[in-house]
N, C-alpha and C positions, 0 to 999 in steps of 0.2 A: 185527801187534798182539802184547802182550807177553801170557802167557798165566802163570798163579798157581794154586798147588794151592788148594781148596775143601776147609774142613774140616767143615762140614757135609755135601755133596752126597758127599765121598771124591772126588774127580777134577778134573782139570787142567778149568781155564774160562779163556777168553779174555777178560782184564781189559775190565770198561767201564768208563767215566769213571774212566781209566787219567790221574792225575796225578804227575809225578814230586818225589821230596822227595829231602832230604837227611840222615841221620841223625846223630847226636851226635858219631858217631866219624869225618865226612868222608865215610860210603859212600855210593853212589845206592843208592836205590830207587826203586820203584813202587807206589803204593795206588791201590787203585779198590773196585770191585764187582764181587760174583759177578751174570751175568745171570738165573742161573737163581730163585738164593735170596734173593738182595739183602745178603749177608751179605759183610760188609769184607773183602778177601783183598789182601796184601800179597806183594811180593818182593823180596829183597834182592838187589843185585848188577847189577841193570840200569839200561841209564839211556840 
């Protein structure tokens, strides 16, 4: 599982309802959920 810093909680979470996108400029990404806080956490660069 792809795993996203938490900016609320401060620390690495293990994306849930981890769906992949694509951004303006052609990159992958990842957006999901934090588990903990339910709070959006994103990452660029995977895919």
């Amino acid at each position: 599982m792809a795993e996203a810093y938490c900016f609320k909680c401060r620390k690495k979470v293990t994306i849930r309802n981890a769906t992949q996108v694509t951004l303006k400029n052609n990159r992958p990404a990842i957006q999901g959920v934090c588990p903990s806080c339910g709070t959006k956490v994103f990452r660029i660069g995977k895919g």
